[in-house]
TORKOL-4160 file (C-alpha; in steps of 0.2 Angstrom, whole numbers, padded with zeros to 4 digits, m for minus):
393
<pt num="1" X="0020" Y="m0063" Z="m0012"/>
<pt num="2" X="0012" Y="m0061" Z="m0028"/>
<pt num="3" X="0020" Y="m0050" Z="m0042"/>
<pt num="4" X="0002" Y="m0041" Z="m0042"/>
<pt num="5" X="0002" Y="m0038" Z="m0024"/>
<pt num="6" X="0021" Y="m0030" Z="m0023"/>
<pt num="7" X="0011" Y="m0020" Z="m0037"/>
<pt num="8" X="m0002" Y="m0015" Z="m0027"/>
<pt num="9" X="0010" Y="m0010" Z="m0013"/>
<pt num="10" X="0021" Y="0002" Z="m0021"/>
<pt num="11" X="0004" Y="0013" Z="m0027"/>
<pt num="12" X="0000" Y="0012" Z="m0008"/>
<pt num="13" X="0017" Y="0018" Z="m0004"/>
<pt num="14" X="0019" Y="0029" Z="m0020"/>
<pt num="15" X="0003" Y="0038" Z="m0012"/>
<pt num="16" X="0006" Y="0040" Z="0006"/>
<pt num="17" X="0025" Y="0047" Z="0002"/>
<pt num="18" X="0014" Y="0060" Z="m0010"/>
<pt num="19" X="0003" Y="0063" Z="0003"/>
<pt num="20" X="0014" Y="0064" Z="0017"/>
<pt num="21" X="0024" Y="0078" Z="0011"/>
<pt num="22" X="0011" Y="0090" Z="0011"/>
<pt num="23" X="0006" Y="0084" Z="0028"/>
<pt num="24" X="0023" Y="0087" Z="0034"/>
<pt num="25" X="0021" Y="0104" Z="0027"/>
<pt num="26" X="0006" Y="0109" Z="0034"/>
<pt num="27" X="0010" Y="0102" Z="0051"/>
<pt num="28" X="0024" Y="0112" Z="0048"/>
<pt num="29" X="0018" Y="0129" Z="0045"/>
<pt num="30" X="0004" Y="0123" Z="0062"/>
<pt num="31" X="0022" Y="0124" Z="0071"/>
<pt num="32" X="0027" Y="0139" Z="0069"/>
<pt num="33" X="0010" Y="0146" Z="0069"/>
<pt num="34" X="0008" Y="0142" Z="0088"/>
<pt num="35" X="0022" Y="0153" Z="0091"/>
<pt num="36" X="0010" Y="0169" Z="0084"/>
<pt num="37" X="m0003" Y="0161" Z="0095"/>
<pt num="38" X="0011" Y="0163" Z="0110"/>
<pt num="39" X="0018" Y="0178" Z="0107"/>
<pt num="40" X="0002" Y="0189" Z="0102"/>
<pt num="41" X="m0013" Y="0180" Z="0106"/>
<pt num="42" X="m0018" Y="0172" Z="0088"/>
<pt num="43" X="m0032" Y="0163" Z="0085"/>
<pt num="44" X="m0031" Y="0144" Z="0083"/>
<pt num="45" X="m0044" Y="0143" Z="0068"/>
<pt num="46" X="m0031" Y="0146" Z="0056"/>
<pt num="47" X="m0021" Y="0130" Z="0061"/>
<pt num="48" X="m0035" Y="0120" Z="0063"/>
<pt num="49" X="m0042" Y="0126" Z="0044"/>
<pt num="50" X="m0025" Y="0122" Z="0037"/>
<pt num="51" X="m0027" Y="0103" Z="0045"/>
<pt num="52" X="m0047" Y="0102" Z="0040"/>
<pt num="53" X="m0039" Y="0107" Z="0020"/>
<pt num="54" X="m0027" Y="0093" Z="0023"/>
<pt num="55" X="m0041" Y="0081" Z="0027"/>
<pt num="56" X="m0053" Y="0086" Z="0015"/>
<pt num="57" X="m0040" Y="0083" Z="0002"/>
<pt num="58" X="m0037" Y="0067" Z="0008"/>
<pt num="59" X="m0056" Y="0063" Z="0007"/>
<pt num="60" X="m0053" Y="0068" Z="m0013"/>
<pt num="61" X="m0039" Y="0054" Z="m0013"/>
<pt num="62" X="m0049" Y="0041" Z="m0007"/>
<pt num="63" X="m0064" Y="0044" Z="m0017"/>
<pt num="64" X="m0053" Y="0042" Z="m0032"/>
<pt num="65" X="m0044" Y="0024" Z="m0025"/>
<pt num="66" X="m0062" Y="0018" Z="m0024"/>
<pt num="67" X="m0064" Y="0014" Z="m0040"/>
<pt num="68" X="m0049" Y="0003" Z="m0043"/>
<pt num="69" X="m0050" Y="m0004" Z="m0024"/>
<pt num="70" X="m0067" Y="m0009" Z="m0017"/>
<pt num="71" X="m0061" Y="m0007" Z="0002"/>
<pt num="72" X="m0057" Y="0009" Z="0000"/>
<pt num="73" X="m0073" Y="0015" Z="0004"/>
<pt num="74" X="m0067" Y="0013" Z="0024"/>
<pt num="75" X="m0054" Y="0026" Z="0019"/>
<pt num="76" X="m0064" Y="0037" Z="0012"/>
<pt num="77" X="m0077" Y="0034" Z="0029"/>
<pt num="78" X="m0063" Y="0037" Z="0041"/>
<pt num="79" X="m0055" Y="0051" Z="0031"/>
<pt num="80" X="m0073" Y="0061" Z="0034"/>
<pt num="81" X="m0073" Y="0056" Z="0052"/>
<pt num="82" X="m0057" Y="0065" Z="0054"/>
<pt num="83" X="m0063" Y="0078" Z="0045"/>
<pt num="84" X="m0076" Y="0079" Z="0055"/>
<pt num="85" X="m0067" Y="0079" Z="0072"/>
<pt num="86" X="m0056" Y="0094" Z="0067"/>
<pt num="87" X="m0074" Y="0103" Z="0062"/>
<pt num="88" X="m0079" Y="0100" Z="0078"/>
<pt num="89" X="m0063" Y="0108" Z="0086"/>
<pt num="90" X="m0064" Y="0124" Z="0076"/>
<pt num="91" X="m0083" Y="0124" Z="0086"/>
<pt num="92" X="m0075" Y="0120" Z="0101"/>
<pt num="93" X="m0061" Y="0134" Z="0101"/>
<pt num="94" X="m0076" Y="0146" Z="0098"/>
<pt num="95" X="m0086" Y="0137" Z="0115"/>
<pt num="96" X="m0100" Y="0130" Z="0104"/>
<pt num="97" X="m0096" Y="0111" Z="0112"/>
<pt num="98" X="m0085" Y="0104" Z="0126"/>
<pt num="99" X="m0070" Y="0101" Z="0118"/>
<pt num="100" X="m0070" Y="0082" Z="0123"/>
<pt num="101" X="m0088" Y="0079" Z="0114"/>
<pt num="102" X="m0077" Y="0084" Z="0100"/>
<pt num="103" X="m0069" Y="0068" Z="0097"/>
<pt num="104" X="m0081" Y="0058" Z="0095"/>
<pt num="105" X="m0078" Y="0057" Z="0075"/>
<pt num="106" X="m0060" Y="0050" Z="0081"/>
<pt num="107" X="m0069" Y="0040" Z="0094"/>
<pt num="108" X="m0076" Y="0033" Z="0077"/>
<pt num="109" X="m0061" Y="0032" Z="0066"/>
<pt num="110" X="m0051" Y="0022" Z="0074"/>
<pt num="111" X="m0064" Y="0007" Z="0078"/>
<pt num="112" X="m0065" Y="0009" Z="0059"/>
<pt num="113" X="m0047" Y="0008" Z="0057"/>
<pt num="114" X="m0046" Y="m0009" Z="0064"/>
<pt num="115" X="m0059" Y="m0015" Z="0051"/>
<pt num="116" X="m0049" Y="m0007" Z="0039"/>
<pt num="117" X="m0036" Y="m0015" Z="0044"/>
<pt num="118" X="m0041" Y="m0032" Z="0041"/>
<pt num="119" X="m0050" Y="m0026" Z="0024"/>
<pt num="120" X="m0035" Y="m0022" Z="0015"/>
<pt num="121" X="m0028" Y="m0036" Z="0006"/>
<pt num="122" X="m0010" Y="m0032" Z="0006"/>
<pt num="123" X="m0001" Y="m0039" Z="0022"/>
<pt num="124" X="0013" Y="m0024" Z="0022"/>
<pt num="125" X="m0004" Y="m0013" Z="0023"/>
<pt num="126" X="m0012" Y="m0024" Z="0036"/>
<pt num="127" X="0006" Y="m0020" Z="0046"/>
<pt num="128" X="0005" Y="m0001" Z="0043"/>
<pt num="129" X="m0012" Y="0001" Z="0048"/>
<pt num="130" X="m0010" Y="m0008" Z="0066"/>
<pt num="131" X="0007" Y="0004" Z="0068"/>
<pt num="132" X="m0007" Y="0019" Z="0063"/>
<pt num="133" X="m0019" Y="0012" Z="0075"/>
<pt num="134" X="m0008" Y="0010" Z="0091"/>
<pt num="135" X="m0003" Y="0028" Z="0087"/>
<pt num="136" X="m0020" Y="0035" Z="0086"/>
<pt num="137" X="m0026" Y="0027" Z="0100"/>
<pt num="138" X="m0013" Y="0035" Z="0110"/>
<pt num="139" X="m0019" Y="0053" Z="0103"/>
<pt num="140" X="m0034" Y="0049" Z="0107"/>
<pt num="141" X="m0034" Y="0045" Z="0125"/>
<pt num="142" X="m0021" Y="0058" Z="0127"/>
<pt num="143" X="m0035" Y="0069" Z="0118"/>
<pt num="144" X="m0048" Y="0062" Z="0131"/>
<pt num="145" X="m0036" Y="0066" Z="0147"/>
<pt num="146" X="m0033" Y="0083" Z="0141"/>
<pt num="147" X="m0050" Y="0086" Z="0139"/>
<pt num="148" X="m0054" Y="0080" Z="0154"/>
<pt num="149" X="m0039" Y="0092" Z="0162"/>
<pt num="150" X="m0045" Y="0106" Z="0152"/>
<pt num="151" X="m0066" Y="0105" Z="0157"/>
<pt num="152" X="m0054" Y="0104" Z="0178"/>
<pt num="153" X="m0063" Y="0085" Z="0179"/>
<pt num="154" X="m0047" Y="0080" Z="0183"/>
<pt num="155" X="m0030" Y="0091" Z="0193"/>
<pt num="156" X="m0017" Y="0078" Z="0185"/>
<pt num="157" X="m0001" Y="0089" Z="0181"/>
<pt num="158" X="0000" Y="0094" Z="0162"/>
<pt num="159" X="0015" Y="0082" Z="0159"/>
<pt num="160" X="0008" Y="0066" Z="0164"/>
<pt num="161" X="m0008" Y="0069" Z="0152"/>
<pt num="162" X="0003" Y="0064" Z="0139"/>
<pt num="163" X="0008" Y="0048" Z="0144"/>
<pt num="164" X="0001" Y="0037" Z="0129"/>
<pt num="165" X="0011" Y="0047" Z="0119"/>
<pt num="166" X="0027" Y="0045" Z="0130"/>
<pt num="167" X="0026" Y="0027" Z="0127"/>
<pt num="168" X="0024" Y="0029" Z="0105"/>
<pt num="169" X="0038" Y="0041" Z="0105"/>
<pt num="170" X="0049" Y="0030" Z="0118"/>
<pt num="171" X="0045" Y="0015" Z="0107"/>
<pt num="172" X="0047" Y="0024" Z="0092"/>
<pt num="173" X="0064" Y="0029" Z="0096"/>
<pt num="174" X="0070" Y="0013" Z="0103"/>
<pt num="175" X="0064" Y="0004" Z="0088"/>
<pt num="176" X="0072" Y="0014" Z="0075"/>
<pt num="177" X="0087" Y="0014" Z="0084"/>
<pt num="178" X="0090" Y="m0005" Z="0087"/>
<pt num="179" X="0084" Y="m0004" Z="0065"/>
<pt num="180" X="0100" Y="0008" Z="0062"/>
<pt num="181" X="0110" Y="m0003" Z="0071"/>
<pt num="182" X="0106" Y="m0018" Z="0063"/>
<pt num="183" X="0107" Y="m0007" Z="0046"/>
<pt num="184" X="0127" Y="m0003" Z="0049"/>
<pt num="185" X="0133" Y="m0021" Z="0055"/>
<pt num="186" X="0123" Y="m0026" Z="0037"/>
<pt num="187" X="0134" Y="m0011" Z="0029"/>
<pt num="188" X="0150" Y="m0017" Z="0039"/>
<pt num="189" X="0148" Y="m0035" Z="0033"/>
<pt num="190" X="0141" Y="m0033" Z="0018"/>
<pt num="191" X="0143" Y="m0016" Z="0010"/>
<pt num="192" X="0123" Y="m0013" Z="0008"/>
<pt num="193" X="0115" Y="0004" Z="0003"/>
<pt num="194" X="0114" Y="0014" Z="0021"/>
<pt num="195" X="0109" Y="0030" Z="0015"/>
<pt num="196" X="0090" Y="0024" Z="0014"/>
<pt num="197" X="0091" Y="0016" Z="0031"/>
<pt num="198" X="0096" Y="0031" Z="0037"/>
<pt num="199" X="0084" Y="0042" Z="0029"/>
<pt num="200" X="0071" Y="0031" Z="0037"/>
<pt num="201" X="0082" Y="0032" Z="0055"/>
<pt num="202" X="0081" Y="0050" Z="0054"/>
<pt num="203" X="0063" Y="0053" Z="0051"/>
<pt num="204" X="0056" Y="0044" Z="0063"/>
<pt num="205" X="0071" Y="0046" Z="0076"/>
<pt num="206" X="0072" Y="0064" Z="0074"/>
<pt num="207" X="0051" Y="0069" Z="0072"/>
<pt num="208" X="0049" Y="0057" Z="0087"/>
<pt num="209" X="0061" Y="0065" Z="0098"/>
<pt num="210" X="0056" Y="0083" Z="0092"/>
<pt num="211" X="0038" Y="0081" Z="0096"/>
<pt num="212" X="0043" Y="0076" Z="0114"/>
<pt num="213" X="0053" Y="0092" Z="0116"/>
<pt num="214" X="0038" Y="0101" Z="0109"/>
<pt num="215" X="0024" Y="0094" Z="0120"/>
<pt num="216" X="0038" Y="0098" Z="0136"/>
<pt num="217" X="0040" Y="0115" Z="0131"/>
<pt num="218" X="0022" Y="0116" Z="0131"/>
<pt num="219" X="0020" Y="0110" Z="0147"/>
<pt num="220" X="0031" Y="0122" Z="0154"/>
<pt num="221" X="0024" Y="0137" Z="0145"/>
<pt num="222" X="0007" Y="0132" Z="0153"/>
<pt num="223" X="0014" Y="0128" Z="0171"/>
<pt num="224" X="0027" Y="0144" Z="0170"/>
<pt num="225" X="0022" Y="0154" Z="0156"/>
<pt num="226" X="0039" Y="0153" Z="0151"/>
<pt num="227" X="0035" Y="0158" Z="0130"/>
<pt num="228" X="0054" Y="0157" Z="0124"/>
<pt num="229" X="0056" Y="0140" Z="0127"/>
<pt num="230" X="0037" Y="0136" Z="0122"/>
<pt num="231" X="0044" Y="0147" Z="0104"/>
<pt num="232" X="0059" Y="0137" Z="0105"/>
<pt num="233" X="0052" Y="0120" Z="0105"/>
<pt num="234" X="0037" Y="0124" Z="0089"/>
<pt num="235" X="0054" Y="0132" Z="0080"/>
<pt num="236" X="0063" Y="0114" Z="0083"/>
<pt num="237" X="0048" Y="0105" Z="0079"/>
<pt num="238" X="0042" Y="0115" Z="0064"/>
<pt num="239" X="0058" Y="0115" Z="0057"/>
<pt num="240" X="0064" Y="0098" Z="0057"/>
<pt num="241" X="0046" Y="0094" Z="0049"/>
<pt num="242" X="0049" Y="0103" Z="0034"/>
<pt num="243" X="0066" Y="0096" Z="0032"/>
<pt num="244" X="0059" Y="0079" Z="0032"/>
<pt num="245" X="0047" Y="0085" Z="0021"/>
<pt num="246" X="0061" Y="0092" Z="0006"/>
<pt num="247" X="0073" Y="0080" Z="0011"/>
<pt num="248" X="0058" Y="0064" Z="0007"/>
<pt num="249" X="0053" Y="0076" Z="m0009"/>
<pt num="250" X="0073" Y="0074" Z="m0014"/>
<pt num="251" X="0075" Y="0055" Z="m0015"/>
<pt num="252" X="0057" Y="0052" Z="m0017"/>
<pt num="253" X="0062" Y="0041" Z="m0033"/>
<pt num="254" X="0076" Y="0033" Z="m0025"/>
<pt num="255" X="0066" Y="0029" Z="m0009"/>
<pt num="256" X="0052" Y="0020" Z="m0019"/>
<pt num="257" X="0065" Y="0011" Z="m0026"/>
<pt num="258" X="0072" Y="0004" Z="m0012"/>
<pt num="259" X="0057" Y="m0002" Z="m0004"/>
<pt num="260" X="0052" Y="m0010" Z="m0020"/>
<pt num="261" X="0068" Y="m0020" Z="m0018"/>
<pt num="262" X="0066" Y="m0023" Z="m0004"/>
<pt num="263" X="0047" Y="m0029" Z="m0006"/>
<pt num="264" X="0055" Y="m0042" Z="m0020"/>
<pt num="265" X="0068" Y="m0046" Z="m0008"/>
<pt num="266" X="0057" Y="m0052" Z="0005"/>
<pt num="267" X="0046" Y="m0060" Z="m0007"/>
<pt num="268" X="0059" Y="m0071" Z="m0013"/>
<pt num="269" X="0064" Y="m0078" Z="0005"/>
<pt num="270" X="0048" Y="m0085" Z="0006"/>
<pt num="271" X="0042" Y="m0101" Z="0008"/>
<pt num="272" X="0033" Y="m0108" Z="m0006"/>
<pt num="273" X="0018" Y="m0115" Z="m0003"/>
<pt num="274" X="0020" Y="m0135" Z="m0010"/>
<pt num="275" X="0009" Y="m0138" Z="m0027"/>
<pt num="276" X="m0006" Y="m0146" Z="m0025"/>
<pt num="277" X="m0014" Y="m0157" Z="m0040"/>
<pt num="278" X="m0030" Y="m0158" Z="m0043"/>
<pt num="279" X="m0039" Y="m0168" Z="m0053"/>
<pt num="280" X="m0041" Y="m0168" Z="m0068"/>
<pt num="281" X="m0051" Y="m0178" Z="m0084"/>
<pt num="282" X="m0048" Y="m0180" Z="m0103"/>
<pt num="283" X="m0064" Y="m0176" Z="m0115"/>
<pt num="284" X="m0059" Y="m0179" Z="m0133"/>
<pt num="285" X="m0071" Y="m0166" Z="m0143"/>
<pt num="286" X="m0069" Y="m0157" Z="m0159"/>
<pt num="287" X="m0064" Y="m0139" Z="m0158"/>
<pt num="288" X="m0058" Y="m0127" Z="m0170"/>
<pt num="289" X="m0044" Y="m0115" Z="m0167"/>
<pt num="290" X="m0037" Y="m0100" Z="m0177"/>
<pt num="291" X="m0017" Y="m0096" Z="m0175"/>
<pt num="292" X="m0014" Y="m0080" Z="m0174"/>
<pt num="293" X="0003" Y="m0080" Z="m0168"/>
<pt num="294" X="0018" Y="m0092" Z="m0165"/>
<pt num="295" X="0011" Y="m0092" Z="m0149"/>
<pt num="296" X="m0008" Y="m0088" Z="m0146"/>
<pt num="297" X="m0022" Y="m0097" Z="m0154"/>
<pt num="298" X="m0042" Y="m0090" Z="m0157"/>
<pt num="299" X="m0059" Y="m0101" Z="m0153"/>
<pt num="300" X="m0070" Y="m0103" Z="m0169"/>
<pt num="301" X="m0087" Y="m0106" Z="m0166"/>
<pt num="302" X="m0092" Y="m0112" Z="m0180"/>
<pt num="303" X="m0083" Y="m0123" Z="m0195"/>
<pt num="304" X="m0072" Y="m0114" Z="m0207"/>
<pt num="305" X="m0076" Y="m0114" Z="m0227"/>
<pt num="306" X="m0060" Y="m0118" Z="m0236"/>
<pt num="307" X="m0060" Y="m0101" Z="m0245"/>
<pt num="308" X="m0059" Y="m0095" Z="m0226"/>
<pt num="309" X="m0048" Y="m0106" Z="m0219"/>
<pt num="310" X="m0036" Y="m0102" Z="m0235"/>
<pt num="311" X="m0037" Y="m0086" Z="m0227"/>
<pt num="312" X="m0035" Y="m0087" Z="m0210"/>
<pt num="313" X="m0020" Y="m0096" Z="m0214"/>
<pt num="314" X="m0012" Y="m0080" Z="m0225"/>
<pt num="315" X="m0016" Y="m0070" Z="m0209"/>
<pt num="316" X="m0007" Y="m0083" Z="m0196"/>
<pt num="317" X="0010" Y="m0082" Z="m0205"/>
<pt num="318" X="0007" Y="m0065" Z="m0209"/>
<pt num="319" X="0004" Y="m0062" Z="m0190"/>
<pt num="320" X="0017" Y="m0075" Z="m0185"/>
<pt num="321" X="0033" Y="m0065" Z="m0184"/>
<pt num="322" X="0042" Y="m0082" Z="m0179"/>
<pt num="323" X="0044" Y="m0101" Z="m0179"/>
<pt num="324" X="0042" Y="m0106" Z="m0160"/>
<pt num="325" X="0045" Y="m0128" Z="m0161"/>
<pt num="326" X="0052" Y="m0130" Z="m0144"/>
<pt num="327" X="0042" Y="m0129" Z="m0127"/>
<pt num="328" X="0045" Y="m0110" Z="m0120"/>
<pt num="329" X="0045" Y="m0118" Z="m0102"/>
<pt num="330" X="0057" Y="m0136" Z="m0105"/>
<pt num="331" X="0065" Y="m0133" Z="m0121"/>
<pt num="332" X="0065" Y="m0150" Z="m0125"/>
<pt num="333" X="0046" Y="m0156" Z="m0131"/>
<pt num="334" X="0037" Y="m0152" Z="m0145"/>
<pt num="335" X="0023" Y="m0136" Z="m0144"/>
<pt num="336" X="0006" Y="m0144" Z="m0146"/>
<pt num="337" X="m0003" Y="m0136" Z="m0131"/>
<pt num="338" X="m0014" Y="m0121" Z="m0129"/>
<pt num="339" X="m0021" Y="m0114" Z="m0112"/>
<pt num="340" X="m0040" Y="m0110" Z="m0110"/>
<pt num="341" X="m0047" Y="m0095" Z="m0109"/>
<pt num="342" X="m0032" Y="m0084" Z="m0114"/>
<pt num="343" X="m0026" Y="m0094" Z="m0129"/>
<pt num="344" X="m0007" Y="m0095" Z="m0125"/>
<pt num="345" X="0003" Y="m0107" Z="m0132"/>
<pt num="346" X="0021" Y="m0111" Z="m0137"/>
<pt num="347" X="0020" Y="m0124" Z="m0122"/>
<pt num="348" X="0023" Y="m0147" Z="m0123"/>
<pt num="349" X="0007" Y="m0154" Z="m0117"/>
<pt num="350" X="0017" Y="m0159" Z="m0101"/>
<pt num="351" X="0023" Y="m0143" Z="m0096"/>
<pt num="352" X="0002" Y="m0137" Z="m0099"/>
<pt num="353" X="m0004" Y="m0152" Z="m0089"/>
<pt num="354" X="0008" Y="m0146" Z="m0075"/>
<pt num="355" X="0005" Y="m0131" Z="m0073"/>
<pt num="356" X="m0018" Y="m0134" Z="m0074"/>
<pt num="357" X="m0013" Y="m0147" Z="m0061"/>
<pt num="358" X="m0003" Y="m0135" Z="m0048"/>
<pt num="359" X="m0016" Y="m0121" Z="m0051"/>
<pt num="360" X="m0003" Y="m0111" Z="m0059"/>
<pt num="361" X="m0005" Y="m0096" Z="m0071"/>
<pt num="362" X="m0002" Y="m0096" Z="m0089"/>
<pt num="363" X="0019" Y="m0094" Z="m0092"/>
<pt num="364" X="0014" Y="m0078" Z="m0104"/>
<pt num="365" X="0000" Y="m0067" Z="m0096"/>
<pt num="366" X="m0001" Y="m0074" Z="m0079"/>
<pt num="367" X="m0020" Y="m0078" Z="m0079"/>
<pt num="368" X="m0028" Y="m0090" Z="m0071"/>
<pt num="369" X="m0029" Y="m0108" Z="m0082"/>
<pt num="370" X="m0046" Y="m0117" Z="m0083"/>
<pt num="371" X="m0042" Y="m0129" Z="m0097"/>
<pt num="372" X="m0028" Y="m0137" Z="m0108"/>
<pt num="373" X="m0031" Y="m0140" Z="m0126"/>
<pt num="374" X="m0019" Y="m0155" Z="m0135"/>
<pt num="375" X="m0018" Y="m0152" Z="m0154"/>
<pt num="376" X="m0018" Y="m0166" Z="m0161"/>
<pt num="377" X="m0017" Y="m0157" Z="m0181"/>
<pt num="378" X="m0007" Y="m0144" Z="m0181"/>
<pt num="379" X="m0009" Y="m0129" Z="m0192"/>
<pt num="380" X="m0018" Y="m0113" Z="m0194"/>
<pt num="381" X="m0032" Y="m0121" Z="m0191"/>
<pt num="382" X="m0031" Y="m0133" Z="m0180"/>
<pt num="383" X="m0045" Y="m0148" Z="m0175"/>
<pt num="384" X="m0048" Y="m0164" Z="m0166"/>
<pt num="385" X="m0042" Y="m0157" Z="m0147"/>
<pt num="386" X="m0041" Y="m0167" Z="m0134"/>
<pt num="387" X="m0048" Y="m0154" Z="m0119"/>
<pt num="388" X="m0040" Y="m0157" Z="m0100"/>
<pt num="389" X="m0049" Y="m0150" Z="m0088"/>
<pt num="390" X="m0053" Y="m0149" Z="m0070"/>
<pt num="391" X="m0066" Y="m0164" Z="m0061"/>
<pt num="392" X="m0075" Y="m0149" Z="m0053"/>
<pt num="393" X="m0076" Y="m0137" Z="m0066"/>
């Protein structure tokens, strides 16, 4: 994996931990707001409005990725469907529509989610957004069944409506289970951090197994009316959600961290992909080049008076702040290259060649190579290069 890509994931990362916190709250607060609804008959507006603020918000952060990531405009897209859809609940809860042509928006989103999917050029993204796909799916057919229930289409009991969600949690918990354990016979063997492991065992473990005691409690307050163990389970619930919300908030730094290890780790195992040379052709041309540094040479246009070049010449050992004679990649040629179009240098003509030939970057800014110039004078202005270049280009 590229350095620019790990980059790239660790914003994305940075950003969801930011966001999820404040989700965590809300969905929180929604918790122990059901138990007002239970106990004396509160509307559920208020819940939903907190959740339709969390979404509009969330519409806000997209809009602003959008202008350093092109395929972010799917975010924004499928953040306004979701906002939509809990719009259309709040409509719903007052019987302006049927509940279950309220999820068309989410109906929406996640077809939009798969494109997003493939989109988004980072292939730890790519896996994150299938694991969020899988899990909106199964709201949303969960969603469908209960609307279903709810409109008596259907008579099934109100436990087996939930079954797609039975199935995330049970493989949500299984999963972060068989990772814990793989976690401590690492520890065991090789004394590796375990306290991140286990933050991560803990959240989804523990909100996994939670929301499953929630939606039974709710079950049962609906089949029995039985309110303390429905207030019970949104106290259980609500609570471990705001302490994975403080507790992610307290090792934030430290959490980014490690999966930026972690990210670096990975990249390092693997494989890489064998060099391919292309080829390449010699033009002998006359150019002129300006050192500004020990290491990074400036085109000229044009021929240099003397006068000038005198000049040029007091501002290259002016600027040069050392004497670099040995190839910053070998350490055993001569310096007599410079790469085309950044203007490094420091670099043997046959480290240079290398590098144009595997379609490598340049050893100092990492941009892409076009061309290799040879100096064949050297000084602060330097003429008679021999230009290397690719056949195609």
């Amino acid at each position: 994996m590229a350095s620019g890509q790990i980059d790239e994931n660790l914003e994305w990362i940075k950003s969801s931990l930011k966001f999820a916190i404040p989700s965590l709250i809300i969905y929180s607060l929604c918790s122990y707001y059901l138990i007002l609804w239970v106990q004396y008959n509160y509307s559920l507006v208020v819940p939903l409005g907190l959740i339709l603020l969390q979404k509009l918000i969330s519409i806000l952060i997209a809009l602003m990725k959008v202008r350093k990531y092109k395929f972010e405009w799917l975010t924004v897209l499928d953040s306004i469907l979701k906002t939509l859809f809990i719009a259309l609940l709040i409509l719903a809860c007052f019987d302006f529509i049927k509940v279950i042509f309220a999820g068309a928006p989410l109906y929406a989103s996640n077809i939009l989610l798969s494109i997003l999917s493939y989109k988004n050029p980072s292939n730890f993204a790519i896996c994150i957004h299938v694991f969020g796909i899988i899990i909106q799916w199964s709201f949303t057919v969960a969603f469908i069944f209960l609307s279903l229930r709810y409109q008596e289409t259907i008579d099934w009991p109100w436990l087996y409506l939930f079954w797609p969600l039975w199935l995330i949690i049970s493989l949500s918990c299984i999963s972060a289970f068989l990772y814990i354990v793989k976690k401590i016979v690492l520890w065991l063997k090789e004394s590796i951090k375990i306290i991140y492991p286990l933050w991560l065992f803990l959240n989804i473990f523990g909100i996994s197994l939670t929301f499953g005691l929630f939606i039974v409690n709710l079950c049962s307050y609906i089949n029995y009316k039985d309110k303390n163990v429905f207030i019970r389970g949104c106290a259980i619930f609500g609570s471990f959600l705001l302490f994975s919300a403080l507790t992610t908030l307290a090792v934030y730094k430290y959490i980014v961290q490690w999966i930026a290890d972690a990210f670096r780790s990975f990249a390092a195992q693997e494989p890489q992909s064998p060099a391919v040379n292309r080829p390449l052709r010699n033009l002998h041309k006359s150019m002129f080049l300006s050192k500004i540094s020990s290491t990074f040479y400036k085109t000229i246009n044009q021929k240099i008076q003397p006068q000038e070049s005198e000049e040029e010449e007091e501002k290259g050992k002016n600027k040069s702040i050392s004497s670099i004679k040995d190839c910053l990649i070998c350490y055993s040629n001569e310096c007599d290259s410079v790469l085309i179009p950044c203007g490094h240098g420091g670099i043997c003509n046959d480290c240079s060649i290398k590098l144009l030939e595997s379609g490598k970057d340049c050893h100092i800014c990492r941009n892409s190579i076009e061309k290799v110039l040879k100096i064949n004078k050297k000084d602060n202005i330097v003429i008679n290069t021999t230009v290397v270049e690719n056949e195609i280009s």
